[in-house]
Structures are given as structure tokens and as C-alpha cells.
TIVO-2410 file (N, C-alpha, C; in nm, 3 decimals):
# residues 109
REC num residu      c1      c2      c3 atome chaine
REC   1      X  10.130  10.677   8.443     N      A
REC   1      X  10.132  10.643   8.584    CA      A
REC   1      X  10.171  10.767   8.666     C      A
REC   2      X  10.133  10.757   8.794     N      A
REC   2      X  10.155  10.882   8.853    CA      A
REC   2      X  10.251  10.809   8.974     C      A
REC   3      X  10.344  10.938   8.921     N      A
REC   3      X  10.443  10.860   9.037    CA      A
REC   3      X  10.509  10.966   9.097     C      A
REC   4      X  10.447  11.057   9.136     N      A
REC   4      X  10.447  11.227   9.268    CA      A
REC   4      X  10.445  11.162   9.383     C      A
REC   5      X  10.334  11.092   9.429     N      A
REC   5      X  10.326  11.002   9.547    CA      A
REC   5      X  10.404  10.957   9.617     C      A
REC   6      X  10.529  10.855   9.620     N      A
REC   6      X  10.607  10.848   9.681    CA      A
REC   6      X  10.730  10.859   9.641     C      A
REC   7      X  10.764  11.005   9.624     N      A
REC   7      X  10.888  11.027   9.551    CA      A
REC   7      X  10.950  10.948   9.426     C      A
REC   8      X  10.864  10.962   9.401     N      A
REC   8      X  10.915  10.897   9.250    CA      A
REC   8      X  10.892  10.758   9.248     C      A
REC   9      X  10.804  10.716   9.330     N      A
REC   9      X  10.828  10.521   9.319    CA      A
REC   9      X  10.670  10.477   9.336     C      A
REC  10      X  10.622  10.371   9.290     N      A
REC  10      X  10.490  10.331   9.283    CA      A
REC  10      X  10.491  10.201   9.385     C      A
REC  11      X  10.439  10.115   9.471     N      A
REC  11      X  10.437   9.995   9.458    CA      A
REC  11      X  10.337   9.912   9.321     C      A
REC  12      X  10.458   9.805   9.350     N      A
REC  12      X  10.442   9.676   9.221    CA      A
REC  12      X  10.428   9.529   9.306     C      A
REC  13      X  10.304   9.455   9.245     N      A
REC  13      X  10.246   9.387   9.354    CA      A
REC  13      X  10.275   9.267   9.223     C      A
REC  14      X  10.341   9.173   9.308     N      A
REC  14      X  10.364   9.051   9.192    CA      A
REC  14      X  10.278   8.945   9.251     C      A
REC  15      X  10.228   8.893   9.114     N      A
REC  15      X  10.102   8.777   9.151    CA      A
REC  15      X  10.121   8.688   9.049     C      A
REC  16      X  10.089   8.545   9.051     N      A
REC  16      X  10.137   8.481   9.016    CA      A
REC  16      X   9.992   8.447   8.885     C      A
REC  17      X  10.002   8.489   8.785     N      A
REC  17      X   9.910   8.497   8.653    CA      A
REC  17      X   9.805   8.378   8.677     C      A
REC  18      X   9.885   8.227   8.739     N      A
REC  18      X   9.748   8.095   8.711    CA      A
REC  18      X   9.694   8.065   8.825     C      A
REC  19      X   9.746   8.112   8.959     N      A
REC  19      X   9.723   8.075   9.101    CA      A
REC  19      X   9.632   8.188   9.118     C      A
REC  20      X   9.700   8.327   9.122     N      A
REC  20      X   9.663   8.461   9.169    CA      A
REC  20      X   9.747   8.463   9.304     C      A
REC  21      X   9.812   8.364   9.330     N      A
REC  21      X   9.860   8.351   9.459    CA      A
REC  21      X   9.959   8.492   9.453     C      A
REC  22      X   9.975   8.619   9.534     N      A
REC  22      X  10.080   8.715   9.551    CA      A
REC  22      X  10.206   8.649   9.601     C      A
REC  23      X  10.273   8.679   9.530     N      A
REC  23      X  10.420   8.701   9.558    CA      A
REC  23      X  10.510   8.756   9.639     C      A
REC  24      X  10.506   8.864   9.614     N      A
REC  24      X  10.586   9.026   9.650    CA      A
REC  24      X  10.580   9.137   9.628     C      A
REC  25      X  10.581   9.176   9.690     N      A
REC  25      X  10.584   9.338   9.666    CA      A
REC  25      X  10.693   9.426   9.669     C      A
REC  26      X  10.737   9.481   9.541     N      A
REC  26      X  10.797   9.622   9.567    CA      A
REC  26      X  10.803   9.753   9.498     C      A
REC  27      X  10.880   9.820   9.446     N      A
REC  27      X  10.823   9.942   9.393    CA      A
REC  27      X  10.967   9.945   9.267     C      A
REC  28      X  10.840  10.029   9.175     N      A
REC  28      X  10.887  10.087   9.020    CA      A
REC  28      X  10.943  10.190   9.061     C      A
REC  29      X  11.033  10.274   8.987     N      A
REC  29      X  11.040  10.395   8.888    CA      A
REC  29      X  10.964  10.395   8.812     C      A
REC  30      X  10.981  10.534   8.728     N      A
REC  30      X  10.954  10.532   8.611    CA      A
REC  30      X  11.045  10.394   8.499     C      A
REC  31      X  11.158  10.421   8.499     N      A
REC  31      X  11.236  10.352   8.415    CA      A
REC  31      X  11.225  10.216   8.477     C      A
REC  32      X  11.192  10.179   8.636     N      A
REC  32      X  11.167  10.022   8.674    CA      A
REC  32      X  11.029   9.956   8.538     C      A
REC  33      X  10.982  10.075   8.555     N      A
REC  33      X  10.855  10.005   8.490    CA      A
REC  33      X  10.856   9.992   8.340     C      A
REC  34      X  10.929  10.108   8.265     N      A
REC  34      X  10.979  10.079   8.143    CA      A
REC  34      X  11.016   9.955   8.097     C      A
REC  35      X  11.121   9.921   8.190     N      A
REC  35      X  11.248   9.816   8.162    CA      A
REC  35      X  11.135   9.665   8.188     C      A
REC  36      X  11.049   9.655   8.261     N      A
REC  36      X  10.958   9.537   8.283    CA      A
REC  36      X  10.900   9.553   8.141     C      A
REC  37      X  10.815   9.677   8.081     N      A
REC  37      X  10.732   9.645   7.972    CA      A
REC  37      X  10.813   9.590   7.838     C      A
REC  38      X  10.944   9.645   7.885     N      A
REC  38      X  11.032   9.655   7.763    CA      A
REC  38      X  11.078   9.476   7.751     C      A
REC  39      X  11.136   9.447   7.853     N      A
REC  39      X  11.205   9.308   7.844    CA      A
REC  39      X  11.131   9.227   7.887     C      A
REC  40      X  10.957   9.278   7.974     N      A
REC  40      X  10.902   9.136   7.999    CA      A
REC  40      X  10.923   9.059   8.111     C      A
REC  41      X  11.007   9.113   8.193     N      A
REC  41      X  11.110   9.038   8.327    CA      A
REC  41      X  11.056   9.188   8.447     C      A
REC  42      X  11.008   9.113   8.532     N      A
REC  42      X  10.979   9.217   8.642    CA      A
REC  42      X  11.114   9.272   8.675     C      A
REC  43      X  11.124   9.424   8.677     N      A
REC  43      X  11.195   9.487   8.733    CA      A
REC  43      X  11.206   9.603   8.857     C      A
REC  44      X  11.240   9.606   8.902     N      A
REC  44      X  11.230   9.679   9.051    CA      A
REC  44      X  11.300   9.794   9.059     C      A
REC  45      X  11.230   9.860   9.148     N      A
REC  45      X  11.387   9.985   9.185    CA      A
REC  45      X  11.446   9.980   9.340     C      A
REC  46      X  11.550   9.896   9.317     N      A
REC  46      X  11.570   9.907   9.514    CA      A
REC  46      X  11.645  10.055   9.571     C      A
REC  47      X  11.514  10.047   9.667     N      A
REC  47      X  11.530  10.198   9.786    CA      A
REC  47      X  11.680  10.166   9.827     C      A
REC  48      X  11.724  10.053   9.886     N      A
REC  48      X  11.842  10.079   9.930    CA      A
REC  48      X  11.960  10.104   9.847     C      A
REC  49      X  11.979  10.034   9.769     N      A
REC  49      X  12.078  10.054   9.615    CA      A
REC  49      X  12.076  10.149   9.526     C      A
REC  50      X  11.980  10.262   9.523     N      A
REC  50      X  11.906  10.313   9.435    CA      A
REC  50      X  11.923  10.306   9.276     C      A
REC  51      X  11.929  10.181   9.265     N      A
REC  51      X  11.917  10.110   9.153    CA      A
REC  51      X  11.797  10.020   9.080     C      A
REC  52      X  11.818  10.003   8.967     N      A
REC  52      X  11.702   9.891   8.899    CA      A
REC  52      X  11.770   9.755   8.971     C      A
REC  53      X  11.633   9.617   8.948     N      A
REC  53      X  11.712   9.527   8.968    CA      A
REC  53      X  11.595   9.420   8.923     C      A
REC  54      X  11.645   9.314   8.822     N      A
REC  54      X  11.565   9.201   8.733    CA      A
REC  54      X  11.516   9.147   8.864     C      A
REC  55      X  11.427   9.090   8.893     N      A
REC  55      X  11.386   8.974   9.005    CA      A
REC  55      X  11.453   8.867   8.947     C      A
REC  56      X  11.519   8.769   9.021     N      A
REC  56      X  11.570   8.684   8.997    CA      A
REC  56      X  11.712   8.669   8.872     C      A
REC  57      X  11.764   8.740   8.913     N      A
REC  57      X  11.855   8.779   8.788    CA      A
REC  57      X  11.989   8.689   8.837     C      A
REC  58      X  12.014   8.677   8.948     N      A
REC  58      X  12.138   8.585   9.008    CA      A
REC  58      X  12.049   8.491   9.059     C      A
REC  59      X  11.953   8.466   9.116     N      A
REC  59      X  11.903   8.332   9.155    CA      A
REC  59      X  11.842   8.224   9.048     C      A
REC  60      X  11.781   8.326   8.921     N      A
REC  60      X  11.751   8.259   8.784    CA      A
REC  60      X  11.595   8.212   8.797     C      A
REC  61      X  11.549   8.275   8.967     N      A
REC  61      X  11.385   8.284   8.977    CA      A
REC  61      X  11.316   8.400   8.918     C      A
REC  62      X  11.320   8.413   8.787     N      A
REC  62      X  11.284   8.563   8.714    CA      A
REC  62      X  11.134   8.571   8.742     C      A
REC  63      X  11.062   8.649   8.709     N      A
REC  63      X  10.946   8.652   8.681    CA      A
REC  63      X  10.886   8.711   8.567     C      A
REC  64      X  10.825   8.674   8.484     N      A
REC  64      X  10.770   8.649   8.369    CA      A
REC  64      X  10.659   8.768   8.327     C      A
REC  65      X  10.650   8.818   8.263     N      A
REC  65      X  10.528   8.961   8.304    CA      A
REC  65      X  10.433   8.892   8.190     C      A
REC  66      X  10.290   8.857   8.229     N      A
REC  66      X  10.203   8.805   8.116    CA      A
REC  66      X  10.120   8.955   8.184     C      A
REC  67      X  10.066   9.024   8.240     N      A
REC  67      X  10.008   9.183   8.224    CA      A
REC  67      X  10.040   9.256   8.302     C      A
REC  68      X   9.973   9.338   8.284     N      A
REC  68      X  10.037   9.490   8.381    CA      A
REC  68      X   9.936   9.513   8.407     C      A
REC  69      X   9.862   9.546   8.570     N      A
REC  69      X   9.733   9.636   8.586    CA      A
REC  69      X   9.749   9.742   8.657     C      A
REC  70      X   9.676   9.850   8.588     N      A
REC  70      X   9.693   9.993   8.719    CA      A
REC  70      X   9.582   9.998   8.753     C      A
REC  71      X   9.595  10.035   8.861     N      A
REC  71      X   9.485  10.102   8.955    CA      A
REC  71      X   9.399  10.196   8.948     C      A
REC  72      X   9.305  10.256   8.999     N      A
REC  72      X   9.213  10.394   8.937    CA      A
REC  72      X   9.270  10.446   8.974     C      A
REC  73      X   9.394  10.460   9.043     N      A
REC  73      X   9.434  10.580   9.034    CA      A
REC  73      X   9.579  10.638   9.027     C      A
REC  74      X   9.639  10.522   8.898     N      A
REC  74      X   9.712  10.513   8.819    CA      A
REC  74      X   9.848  10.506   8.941     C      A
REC  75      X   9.855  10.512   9.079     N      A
REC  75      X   9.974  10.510   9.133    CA      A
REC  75      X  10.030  10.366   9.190     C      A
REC  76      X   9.962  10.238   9.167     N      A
REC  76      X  10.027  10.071   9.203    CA      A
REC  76      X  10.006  10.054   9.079     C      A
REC  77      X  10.053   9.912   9.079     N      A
REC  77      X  10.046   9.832   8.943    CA      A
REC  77      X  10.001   9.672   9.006     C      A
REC  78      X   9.970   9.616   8.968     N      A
REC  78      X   9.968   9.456   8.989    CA      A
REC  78      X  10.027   9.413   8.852     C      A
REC  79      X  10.101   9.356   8.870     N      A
REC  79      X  10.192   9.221   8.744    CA      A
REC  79      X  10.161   9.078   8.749     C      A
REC  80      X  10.084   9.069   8.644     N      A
REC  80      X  10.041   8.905   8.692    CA      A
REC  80      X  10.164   8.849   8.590     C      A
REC  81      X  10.273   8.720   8.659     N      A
REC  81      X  10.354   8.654   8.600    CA      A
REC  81      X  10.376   8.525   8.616     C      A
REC  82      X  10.417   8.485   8.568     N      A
REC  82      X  10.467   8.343   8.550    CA      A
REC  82      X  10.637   8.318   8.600     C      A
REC  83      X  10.599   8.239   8.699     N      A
REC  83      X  10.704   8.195   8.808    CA      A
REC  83      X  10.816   8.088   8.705     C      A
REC  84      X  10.972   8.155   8.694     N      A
REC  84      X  11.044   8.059   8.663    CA      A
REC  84      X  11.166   8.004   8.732     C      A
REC  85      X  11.223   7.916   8.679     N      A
REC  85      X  11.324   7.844   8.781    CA      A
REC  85      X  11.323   7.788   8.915     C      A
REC  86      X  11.333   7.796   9.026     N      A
REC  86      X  11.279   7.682   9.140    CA      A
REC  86      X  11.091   7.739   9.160     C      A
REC  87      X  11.079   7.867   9.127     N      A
REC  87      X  10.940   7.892   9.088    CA      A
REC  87      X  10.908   7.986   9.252     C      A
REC  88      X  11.043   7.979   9.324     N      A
REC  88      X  11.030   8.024   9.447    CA      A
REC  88      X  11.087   8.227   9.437     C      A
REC  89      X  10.948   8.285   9.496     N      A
REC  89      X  10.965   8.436   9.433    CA      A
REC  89      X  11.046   8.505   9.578     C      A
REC  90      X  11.016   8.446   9.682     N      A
REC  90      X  11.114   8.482   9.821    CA      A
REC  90      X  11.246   8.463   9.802     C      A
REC  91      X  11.276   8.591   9.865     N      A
REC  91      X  11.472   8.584   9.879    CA      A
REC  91      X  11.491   8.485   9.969     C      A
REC  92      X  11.422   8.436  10.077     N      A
REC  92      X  11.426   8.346  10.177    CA      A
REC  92      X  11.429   8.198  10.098     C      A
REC  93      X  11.385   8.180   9.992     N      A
REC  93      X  11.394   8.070   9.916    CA      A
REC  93      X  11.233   8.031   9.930     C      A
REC  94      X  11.122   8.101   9.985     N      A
REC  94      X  11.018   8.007  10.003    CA      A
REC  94      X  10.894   8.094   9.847     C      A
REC  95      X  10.818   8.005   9.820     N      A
REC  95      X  10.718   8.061   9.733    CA      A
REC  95      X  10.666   8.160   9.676     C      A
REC  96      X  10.646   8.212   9.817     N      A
REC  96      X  10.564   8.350   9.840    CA      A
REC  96      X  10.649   8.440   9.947     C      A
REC  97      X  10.650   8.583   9.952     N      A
REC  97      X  10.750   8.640  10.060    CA      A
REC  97      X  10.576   8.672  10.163     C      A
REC  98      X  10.488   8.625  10.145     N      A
REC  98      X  10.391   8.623  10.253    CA      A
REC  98      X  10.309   8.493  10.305     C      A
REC  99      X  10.413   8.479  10.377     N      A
REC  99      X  10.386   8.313  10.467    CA      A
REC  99      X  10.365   8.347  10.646     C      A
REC 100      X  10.375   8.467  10.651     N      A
REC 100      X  10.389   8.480  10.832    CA      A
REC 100      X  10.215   8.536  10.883     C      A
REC 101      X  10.138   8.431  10.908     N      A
REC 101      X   9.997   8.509  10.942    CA      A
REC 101      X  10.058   8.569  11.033     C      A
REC 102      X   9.968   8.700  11.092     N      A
REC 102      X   9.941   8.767  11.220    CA      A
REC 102      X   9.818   8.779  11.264     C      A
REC 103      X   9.839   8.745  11.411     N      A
REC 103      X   9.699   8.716  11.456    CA      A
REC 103      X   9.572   8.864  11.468     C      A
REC 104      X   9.462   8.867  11.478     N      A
REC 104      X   9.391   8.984  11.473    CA      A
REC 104      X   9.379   8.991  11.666     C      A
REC 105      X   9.349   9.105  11.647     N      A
REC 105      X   9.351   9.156  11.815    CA      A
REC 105      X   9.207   9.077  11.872     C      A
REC 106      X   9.246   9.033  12.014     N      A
REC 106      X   9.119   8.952  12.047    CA      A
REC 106      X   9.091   8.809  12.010     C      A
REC 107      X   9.199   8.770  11.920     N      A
REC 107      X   9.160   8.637  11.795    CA      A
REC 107      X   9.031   8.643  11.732     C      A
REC 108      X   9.020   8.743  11.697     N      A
REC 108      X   8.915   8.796  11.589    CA      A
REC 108      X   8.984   8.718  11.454     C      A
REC 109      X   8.879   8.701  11.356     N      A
REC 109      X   8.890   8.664  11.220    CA      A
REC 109      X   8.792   8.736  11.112     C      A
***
């Protein structure tokens, strides 16, 4: 993986393996992404903490890694997983952390 791009961090796009429905998004390390292939449990690197961090590790909404896809040009990943515990992947408590449409300019569609 190439991870020059944004200082050391990739985005990681979580999708839900039987829906395809997306999840969330956030970004690897190197070692974020290790620690997912290694244990199987999406792992993150938070910008603000500059730390790793399990998804769902205190809420017990983990996420499940059934694959890993890179991109052509090896700098995102998509993780297709399997949603556990209330099955809700938002810190807000809701499903998905992308529930807010925005309208297109003009009300174009």
C-alpha cells in the first residue's frame, strides 16, 4: 500500500459485506492496517489521538473484516464487514455515519 499520500495514512471505507450499505470512513496506518489483517477487527488510526483504535471496542459494535480491497492505486482500501452487536457502525448510535442527504445546487439530482 502506498501510504506517502497523506502523511502516512490511507482512507478505509467500511461497508457492510451483505448490504454493501457504507458505513464509515476513516484512515489506516501502516500498523492500522496490519492490526485489521492480523486480528480481523477493523482498526483505525485516530488523527486526533494519534493512536490505533478497534471500532467498537467499548461500545462492543466491532466490525468484522470478511475482505480487504485496494484500489489501483494502492492508496484507499474498502473493508467489506460484518456488523456486530447493536449492528449500529455510528458513534451517534445510528447504522450508518451517512444519513444527512445534501441537497444539489438548483435541486438538481
Amino acid at each position: 500500500m502506498d501510504f506517502s499520500k497523506l502523511n502516512g495514512l490511507i482512507p478505509a471505507v467500511a461497508q457492510d459485506d451483505e448490504s454493501g450499505e457504507v458505513l464509515m470512513v476513516g484512515f489506516m496506518n501502516e500498523a492500522a492496517l496490519e492490526e485489521t489483517r492480523r486480528t480481523g477487527y477493523m482498526t483505525f488510526f485516530s488523527r486526533s489521538r494519534q493512536a490505533l483504535w478497534v471500532k467498537g471496542e467499548t461500545s462492543g459494535n466491532r466490525l468484522a473484516v470478511r475482505r480487504i480491497l485496494a484500489d489501483c492505486d494502492q492508496d484507499t482500501v474498502v473493508v467489506r464487514v460484518t456488523r456486530l452487536g447493536d449492528g449500529n457502525a455510528c458513534h451517534t448510535g445510528a447504522r450508518s455515519c451517512f444519513n444527512t442527504e445534501l441537497e444539489m445546487a438548483g435541486g438538481a439530482r
